[in-house]
N, CA, C and O atoms as CSV, one atom per row, in Angstrom:
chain,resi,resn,atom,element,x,y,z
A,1,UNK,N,N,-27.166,-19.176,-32.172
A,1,UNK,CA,C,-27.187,-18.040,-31.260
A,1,UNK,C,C,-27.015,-18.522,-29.811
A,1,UNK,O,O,-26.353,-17.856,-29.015
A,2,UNK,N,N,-27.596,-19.658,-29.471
A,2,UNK,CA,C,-27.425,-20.183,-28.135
A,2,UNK,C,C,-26.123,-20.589,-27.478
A,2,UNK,O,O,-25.608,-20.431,-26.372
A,3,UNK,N,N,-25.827,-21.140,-28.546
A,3,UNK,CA,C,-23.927,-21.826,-28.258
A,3,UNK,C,C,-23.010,-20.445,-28.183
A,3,UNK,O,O,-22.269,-20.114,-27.258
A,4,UNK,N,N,-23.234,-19.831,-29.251
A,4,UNK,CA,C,-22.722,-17.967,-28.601
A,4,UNK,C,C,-23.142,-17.207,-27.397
A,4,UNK,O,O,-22.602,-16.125,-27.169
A,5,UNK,N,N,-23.703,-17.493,-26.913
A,5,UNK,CA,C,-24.129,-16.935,-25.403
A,5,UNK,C,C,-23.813,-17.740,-24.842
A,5,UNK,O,O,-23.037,-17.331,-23.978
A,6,UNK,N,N,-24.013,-19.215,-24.771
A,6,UNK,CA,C,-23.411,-20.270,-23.680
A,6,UNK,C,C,-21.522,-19.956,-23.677
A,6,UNK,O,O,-20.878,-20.145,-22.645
A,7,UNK,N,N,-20.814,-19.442,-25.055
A,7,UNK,CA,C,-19.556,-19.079,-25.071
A,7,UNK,C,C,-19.304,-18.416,-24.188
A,7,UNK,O,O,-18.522,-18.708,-23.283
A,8,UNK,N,N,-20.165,-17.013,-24.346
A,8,UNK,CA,C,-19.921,-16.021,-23.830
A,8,UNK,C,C,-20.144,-16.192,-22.191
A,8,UNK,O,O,-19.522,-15.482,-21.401
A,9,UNK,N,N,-20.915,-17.015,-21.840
A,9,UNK,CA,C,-21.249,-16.991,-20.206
A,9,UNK,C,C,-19.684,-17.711,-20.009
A,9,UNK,O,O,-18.816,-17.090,-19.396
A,10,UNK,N,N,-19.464,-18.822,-20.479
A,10,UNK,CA,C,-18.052,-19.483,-19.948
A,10,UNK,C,C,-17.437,-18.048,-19.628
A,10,UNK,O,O,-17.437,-17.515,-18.518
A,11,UNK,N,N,-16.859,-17.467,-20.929
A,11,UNK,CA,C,-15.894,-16.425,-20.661
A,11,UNK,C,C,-16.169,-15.835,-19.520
A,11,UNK,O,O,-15.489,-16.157,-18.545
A,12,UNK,N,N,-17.162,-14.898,-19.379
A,12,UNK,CA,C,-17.492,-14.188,-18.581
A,12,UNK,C,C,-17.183,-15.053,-16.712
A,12,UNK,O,O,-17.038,-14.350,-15.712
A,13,UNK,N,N,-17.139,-17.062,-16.653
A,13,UNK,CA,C,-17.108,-17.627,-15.835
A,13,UNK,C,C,-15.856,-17.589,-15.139
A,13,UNK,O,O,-15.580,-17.698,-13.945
A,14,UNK,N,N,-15.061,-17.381,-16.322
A,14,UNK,CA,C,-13.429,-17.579,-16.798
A,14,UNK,C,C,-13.073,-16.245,-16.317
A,14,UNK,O,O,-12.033,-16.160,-15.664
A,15,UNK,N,N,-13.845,-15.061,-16.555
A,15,UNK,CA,C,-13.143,-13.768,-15.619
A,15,UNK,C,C,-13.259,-13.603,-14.723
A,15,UNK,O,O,-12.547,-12.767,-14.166
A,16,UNK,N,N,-14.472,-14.478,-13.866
A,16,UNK,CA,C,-14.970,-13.892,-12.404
A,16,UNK,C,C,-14.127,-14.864,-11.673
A,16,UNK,O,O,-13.573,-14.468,-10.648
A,17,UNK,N,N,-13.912,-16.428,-12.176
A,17,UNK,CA,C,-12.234,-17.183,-11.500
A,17,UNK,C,C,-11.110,-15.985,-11.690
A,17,UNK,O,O,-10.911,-15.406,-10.623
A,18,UNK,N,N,-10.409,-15.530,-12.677
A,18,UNK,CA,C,-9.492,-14.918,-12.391
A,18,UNK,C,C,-9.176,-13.711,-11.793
A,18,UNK,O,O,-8.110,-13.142,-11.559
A,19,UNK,N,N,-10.703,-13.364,-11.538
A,19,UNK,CA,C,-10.799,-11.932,-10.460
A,19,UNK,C,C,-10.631,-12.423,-9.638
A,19,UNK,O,O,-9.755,-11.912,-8.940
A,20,UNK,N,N,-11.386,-13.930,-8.996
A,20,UNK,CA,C,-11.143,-14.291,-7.394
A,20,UNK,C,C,-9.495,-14.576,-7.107
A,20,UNK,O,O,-8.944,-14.096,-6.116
A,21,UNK,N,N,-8.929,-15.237,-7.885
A,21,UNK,CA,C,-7.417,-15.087,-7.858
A,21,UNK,C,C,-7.051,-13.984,-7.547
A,21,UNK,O,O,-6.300,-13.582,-6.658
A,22,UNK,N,N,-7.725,-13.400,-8.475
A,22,UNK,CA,C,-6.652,-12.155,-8.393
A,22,UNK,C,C,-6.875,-11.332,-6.878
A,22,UNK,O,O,-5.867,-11.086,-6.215
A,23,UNK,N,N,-7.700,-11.082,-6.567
A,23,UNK,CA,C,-8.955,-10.865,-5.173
A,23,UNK,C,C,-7.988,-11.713,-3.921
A,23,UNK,O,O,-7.910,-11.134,-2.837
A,24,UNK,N,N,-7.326,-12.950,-4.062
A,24,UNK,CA,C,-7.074,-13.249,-3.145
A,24,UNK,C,C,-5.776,-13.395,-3.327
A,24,UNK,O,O,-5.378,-14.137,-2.428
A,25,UNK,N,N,-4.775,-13.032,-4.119
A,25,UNK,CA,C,-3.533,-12.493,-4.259
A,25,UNK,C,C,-3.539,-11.286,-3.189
A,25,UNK,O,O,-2.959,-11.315,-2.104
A,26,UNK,N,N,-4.280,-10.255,-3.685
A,26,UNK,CA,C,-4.161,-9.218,-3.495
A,26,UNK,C,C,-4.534,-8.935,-1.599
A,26,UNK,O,O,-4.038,-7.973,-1.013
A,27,UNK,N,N,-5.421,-9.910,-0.917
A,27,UNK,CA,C,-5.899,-10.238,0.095
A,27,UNK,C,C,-3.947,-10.974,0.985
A,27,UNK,O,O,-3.625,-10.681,2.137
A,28,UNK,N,N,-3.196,-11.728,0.187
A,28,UNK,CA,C,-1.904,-12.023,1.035
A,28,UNK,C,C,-1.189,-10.886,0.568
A,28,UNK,O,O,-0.634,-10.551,1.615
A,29,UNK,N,N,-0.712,-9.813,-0.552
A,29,UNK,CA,C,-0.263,-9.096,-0.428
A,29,UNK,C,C,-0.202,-7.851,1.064
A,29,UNK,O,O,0.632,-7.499,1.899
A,30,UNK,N,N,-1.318,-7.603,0.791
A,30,UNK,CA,C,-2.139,-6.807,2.058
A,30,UNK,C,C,-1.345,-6.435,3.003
A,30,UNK,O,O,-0.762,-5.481,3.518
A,31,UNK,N,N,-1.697,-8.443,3.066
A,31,UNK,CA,C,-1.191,-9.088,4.582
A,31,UNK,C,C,0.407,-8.846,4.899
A,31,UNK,O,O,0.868,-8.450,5.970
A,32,UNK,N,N,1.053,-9.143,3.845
A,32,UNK,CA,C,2.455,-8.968,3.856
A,32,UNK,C,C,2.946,-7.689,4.284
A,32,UNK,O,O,3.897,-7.395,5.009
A,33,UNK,N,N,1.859,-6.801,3.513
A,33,UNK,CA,C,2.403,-5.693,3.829
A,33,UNK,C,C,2.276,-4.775,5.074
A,33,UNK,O,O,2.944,-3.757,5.259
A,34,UNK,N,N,1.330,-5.273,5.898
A,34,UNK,CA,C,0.407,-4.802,6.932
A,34,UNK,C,C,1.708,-5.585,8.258
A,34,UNK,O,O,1.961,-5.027,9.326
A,35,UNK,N,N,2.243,-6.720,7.879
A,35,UNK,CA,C,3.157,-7.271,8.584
A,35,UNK,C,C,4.802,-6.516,8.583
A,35,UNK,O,O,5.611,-6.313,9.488
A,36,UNK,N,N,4.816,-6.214,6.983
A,36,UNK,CA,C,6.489,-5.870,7.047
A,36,UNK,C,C,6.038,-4.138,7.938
A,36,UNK,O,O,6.861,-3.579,8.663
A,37,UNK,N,N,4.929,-3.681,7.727
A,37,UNK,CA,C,4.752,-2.101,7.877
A,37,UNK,C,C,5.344,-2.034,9.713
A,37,UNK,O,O,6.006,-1.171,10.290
A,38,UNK,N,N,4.601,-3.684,10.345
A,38,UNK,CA,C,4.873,-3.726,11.501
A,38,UNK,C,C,6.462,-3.845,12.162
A,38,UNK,O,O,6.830,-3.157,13.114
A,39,UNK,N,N,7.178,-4.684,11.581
A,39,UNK,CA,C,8.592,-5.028,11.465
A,39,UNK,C,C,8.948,-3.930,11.557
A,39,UNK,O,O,9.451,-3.535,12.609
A,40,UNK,N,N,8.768,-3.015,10.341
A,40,UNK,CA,C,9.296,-1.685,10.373
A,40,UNK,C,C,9.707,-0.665,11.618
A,40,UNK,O,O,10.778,-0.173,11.974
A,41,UNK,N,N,8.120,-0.571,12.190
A,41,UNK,CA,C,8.040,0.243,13.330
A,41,UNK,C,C,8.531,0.254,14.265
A,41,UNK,O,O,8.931,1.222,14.911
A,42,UNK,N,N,8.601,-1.248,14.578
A,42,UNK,CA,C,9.320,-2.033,15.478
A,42,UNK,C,C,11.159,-2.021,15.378
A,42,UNK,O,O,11.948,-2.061,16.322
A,43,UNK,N,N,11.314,-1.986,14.618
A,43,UNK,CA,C,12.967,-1.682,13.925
A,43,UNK,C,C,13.087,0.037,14.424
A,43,UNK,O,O,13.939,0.450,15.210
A,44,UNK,N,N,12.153,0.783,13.844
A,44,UNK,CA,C,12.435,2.125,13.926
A,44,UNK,C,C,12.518,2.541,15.819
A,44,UNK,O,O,12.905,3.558,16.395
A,45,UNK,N,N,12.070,1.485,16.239
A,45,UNK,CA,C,11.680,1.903,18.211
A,45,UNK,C,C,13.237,1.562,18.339
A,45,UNK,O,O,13.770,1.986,19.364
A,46,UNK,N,N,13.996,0.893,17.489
A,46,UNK,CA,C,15.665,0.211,18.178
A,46,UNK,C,C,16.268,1.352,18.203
A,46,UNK,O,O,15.796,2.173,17.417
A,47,UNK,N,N,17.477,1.828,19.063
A,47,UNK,CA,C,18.551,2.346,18.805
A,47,UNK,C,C,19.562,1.422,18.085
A,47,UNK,O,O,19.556,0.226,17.794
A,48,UNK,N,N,20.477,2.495,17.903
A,48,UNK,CA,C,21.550,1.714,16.968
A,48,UNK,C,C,22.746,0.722,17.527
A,48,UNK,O,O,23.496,0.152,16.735
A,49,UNK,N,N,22.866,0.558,18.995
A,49,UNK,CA,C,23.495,-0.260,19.285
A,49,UNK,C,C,22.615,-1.369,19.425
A,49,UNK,O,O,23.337,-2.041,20.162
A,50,UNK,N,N,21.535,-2.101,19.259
A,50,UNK,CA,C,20.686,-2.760,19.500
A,50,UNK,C,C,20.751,-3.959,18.725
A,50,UNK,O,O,21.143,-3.695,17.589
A,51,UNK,N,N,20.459,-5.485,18.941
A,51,UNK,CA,C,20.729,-6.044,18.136
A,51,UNK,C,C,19.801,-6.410,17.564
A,51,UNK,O,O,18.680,-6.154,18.005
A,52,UNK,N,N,20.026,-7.329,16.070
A,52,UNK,CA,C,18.568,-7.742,15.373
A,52,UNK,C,C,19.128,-9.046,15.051
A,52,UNK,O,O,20.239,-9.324,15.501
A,53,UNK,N,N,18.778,-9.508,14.651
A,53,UNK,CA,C,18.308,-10.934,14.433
A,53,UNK,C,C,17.831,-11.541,13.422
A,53,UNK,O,O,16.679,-11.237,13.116
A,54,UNK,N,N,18.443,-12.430,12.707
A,54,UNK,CA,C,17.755,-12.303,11.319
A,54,UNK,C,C,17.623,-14.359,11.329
A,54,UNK,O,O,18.676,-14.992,11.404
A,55,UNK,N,N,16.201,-15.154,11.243
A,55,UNK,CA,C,16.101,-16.499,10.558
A,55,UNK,C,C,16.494,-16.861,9.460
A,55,UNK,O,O,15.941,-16.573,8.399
A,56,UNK,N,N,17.718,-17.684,9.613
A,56,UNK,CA,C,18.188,-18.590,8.294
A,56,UNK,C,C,18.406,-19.645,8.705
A,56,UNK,O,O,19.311,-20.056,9.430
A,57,UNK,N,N,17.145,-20.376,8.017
A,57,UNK,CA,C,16.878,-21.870,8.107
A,57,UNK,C,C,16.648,-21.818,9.818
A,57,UNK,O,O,15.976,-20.981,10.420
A,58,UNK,N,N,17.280,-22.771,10.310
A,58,UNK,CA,C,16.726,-23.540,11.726
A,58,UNK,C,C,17.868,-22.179,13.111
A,58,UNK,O,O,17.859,-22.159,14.342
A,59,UNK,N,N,18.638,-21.309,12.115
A,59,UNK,CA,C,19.737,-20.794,13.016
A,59,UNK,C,C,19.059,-19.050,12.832
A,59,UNK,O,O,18.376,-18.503,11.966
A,60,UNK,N,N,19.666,-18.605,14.128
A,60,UNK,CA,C,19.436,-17.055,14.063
A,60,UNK,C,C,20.693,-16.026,13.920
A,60,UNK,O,O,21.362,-15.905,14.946
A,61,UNK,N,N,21.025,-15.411,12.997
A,61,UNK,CA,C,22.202,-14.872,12.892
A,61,UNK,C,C,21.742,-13.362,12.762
A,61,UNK,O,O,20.781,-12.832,12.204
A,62,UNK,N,N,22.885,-12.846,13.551
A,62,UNK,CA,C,22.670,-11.556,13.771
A,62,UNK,C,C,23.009,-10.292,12.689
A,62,UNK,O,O,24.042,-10.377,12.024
A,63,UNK,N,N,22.238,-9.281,12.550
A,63,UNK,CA,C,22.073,-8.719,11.580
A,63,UNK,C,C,21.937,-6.998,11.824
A,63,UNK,O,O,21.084,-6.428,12.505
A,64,UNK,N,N,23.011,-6.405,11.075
A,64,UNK,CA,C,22.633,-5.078,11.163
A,64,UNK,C,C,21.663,-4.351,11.847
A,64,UNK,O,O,20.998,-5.299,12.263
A,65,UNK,N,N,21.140,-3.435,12.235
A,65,UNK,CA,C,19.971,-2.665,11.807
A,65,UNK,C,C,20.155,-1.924,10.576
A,65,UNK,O,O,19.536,-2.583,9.740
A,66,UNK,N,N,20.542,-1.161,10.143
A,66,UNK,CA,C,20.572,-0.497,9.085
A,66,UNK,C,C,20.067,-0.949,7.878
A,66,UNK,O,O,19.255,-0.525,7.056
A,67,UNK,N,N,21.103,-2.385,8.055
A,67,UNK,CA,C,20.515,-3.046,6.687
A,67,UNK,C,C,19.140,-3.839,7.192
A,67,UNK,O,O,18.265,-3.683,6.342
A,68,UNK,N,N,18.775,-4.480,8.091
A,68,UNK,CA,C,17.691,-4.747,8.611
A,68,UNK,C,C,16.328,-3.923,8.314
A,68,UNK,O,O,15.232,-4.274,7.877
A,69,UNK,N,N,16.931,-2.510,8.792
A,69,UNK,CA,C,15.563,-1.729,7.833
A,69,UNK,C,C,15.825,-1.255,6.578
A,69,UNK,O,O,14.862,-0.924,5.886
A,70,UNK,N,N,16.789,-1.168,6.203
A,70,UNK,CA,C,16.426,-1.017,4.344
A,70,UNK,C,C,16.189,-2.140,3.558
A,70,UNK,O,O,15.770,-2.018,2.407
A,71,UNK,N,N,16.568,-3.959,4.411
A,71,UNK,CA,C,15.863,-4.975,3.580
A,71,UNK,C,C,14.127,-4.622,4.112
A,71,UNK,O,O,13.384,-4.895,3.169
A,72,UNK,N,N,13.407,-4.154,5.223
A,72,UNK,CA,C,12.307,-4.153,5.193
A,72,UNK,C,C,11.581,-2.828,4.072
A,72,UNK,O,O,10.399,-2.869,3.730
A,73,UNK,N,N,12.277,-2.028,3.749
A,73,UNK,CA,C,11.837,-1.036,3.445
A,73,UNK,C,C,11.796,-1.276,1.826
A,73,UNK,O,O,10.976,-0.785,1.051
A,74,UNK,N,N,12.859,-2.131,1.512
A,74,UNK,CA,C,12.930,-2.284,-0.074
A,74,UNK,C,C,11.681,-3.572,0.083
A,74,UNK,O,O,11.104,-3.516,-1.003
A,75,UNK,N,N,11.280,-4.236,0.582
A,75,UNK,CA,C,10.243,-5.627,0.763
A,75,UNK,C,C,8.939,-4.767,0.625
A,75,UNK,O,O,8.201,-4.941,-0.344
A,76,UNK,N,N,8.565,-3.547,1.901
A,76,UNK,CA,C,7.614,-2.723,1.435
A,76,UNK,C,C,7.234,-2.263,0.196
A,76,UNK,O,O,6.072,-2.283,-0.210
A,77,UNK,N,N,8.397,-1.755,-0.554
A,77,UNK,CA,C,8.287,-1.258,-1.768
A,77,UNK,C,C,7.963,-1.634,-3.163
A,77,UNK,O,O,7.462,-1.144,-4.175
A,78,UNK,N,N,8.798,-3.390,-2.478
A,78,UNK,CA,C,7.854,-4.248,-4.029
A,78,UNK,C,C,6.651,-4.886,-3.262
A,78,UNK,O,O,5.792,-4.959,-4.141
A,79,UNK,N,N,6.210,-5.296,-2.323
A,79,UNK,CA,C,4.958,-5.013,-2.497
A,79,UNK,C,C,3.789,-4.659,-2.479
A,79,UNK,O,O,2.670,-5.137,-2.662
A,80,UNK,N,N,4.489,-3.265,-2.098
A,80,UNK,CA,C,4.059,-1.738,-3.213
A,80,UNK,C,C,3.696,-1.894,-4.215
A,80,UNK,O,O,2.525,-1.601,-4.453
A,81,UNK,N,N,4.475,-2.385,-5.173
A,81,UNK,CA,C,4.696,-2.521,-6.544
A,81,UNK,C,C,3.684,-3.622,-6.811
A,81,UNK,O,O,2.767,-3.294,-7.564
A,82,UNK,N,N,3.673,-4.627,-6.431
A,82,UNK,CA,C,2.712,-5.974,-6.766
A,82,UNK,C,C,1.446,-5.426,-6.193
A,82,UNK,O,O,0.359,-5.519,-6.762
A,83,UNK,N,N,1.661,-4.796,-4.926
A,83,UNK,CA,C,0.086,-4.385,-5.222
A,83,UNK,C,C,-0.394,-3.604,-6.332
A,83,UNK,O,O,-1.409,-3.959,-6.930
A,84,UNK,N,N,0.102,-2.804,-6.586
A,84,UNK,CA,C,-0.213,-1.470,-7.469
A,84,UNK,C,C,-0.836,-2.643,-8.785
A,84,UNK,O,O,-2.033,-2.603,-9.072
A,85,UNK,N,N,0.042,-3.566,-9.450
A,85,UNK,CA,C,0.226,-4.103,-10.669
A,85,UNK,C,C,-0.709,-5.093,-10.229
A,85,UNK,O,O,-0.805,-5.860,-11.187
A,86,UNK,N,N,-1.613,-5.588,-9.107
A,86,UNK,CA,C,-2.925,-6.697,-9.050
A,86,UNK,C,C,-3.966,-5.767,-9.263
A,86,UNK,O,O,-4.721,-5.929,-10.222
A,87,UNK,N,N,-4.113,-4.756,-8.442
A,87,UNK,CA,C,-5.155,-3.323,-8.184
A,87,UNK,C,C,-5.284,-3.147,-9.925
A,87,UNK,O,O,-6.359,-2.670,-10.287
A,88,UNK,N,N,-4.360,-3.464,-10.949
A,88,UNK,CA,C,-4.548,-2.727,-12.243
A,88,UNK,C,C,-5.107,-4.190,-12.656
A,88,UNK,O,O,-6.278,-4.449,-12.380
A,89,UNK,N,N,-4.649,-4.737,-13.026
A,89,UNK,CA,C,-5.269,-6.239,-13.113
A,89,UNK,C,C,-6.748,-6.532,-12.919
A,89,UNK,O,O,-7.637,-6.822,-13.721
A,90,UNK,N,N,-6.727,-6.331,-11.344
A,90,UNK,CA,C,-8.372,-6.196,-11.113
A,90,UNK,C,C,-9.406,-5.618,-11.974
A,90,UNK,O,O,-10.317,-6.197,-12.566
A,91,UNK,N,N,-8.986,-3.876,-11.925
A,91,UNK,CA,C,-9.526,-3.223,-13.220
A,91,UNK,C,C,-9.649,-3.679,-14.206
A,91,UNK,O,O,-10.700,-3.343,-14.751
A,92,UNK,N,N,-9.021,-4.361,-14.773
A,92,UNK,CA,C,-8.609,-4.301,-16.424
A,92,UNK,C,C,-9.893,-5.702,-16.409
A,92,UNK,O,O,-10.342,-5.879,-17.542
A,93,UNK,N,N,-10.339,-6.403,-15.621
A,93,UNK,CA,C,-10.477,-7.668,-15.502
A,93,UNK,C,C,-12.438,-6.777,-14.907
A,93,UNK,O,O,-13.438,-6.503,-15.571
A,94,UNK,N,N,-12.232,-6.687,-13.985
A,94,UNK,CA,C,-13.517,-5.858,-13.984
A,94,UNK,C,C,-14.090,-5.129,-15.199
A,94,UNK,O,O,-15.321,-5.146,-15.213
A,95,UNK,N,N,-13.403,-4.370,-16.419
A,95,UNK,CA,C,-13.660,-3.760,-16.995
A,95,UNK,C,C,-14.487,-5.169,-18.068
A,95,UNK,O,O,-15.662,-5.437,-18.319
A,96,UNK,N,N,-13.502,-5.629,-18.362
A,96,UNK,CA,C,-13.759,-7.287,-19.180
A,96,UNK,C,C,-15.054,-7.549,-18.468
A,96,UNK,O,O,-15.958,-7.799,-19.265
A,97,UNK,N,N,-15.388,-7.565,-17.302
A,97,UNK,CA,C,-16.682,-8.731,-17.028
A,97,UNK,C,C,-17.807,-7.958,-17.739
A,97,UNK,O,O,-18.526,-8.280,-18.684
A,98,UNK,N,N,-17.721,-6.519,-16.784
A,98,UNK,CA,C,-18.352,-5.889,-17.333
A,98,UNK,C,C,-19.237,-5.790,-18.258
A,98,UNK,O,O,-20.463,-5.822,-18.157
A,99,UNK,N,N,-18.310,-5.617,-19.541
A,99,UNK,CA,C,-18.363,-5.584,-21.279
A,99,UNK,C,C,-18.780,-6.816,-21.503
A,99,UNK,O,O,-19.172,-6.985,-22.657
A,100,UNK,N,N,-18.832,-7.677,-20.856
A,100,UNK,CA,C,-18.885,-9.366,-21.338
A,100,UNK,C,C,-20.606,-9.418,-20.673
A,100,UNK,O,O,-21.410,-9.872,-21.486
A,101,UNK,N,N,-20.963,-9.166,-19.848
A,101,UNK,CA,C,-21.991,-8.905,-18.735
A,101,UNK,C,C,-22.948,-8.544,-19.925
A,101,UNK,O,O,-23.797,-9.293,-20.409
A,102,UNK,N,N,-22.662,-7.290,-20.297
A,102,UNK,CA,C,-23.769,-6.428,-21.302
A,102,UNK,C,C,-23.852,-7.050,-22.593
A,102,UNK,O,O,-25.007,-7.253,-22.966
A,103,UNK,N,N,-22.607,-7.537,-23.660
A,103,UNK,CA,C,-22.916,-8.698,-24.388
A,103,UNK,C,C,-23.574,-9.746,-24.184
A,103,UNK,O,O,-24.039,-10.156,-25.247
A,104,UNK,N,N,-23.909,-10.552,-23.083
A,104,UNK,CA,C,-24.918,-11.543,-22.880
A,104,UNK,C,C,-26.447,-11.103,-22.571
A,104,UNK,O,O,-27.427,-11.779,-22.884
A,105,UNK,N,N,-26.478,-10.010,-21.985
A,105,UNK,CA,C,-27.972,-9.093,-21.881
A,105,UNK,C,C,-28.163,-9.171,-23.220
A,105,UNK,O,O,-29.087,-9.848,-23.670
A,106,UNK,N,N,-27.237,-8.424,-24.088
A,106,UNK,CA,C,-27.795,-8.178,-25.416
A,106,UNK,C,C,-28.102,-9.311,-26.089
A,106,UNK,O,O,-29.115,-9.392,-26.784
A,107,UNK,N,N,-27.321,-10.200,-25.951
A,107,UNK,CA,C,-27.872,-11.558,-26.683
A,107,UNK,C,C,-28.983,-12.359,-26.584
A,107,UNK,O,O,-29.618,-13.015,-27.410
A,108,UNK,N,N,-29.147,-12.060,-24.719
A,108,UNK,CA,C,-30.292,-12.871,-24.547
A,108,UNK,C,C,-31.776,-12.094,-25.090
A,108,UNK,O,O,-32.819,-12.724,-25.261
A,109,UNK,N,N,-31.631,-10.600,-25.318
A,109,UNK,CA,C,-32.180,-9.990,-25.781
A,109,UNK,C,C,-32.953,-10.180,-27.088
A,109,UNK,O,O,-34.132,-10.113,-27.436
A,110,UNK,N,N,-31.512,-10.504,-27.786
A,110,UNK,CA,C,-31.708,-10.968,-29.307
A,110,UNK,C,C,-32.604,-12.275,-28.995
A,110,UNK,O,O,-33.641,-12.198,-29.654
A,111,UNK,N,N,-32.570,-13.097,-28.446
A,111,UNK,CA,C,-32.989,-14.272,-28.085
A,111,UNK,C,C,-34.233,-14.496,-28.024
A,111,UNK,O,O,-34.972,-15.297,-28.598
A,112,UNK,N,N,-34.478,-13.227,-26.814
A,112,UNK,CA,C,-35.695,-13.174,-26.671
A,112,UNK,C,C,-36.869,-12.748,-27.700
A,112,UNK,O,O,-38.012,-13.205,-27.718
A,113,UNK,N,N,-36.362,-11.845,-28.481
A,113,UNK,CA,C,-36.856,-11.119,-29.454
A,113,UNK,C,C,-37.592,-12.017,-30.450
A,113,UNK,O,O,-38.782,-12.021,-30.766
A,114,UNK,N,N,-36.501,-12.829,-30.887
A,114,UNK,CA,C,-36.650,-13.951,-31.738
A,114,UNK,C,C,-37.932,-14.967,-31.781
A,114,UNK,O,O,-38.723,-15.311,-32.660
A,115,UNK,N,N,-37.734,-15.296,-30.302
A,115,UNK,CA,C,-38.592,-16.402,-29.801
A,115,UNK,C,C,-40.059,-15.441,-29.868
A,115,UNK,O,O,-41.108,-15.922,-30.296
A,116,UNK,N,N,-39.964,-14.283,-29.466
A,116,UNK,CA,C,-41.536,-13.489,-29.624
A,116,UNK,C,C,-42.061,-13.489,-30.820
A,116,UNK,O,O,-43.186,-13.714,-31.265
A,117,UNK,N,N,-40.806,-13.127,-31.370
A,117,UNK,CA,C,-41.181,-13.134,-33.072
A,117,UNK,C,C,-41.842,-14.339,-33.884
A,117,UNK,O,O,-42.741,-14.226,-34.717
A,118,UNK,N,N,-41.186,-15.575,-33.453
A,118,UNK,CA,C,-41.525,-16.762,-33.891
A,118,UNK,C,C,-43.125,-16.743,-33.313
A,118,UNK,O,O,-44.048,-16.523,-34.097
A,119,UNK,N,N,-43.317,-16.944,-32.153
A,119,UNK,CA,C,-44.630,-16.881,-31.306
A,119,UNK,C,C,-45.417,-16.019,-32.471
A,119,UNK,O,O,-46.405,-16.491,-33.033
A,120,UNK,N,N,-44.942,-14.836,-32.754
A,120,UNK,CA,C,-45.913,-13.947,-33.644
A,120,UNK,C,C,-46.487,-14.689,-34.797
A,120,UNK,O,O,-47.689,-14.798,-35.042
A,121,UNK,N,N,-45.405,-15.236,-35.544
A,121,UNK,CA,C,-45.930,-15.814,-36.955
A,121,UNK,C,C,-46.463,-17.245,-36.829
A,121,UNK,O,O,-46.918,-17.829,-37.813
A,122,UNK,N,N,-46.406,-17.798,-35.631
A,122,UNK,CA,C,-47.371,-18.776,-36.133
A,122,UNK,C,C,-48.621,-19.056,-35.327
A,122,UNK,O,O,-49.490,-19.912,-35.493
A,123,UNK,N,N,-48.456,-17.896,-34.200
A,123,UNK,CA,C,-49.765,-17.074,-34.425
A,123,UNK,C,C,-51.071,-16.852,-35.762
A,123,UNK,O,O,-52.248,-17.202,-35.847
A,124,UNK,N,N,-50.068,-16.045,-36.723
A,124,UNK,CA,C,-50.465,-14.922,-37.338
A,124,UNK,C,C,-51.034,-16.409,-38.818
A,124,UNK,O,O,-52.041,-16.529,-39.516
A,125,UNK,N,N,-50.138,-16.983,-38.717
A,125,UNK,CA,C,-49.909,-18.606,-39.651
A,125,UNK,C,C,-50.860,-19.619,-39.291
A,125,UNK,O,O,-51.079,-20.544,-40.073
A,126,UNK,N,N,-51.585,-19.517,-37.919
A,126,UNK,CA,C,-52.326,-20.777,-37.652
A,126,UNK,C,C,-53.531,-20.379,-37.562
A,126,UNK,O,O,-54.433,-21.186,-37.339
């Protein structure tokens, strides 16, 4: 019974690492997105004769606006998307500790029970 609860705590060790992953995925997503949201705004203040500017590698080459904001707007959108699909993750992973949480109560329960029980009979025996 002990080595089954010592299992079960790993697991349960094993979900609360992949929540923090997941926790700090979701912490640079954020970020990304809190940055492109800015780009955006900043794009949207240009008129259309205006120039933009785009980093490739060590050189700056000049770049649409148009397409300038629909590459920011499609970048928003996936991660949009990656957030949405960590946020479910999280859940699904919260739900797991959870359930894993109340299986080790119950065990230690059983555990405990046991050990009273034993206490009882040789009590009841001596």
């Amino acid at each position: 019974m002990s080595s089954a609860v010592d299992a079960e705590i790993a697991e349960f060790r094993a979900i609360q690492e992949s929540m923090g992953k997941l926790r700090s995925d979701q912490q640079v997503l954020m970020q990304q997105h809190t940055e492109n949201e800015m780009v955006k705004e900043e794009l949207d203040r240009l008129n259309g004769d205006s120039c933009v500017y785009k980093k490739v590698g060590p050189v700056l080459m000049k770049h649409d606006l148009d397409e300038a904001k629909q590459t920011v707007s499609k970048r928003l959108e996936f991660i949009a998307n990656e957030l949405e699909k960590v946020s479910d993750k999280i859940s699904a992973k919260e739900r797991l500790a959870e359930s894993s949480a109340r299986k080790i109560q119950e065990m230690q329960k059983a555990m405990q029970a046991a050990a009273a029980e034993a206490v009882q009979q040789i009590k009841a025996n001596g």
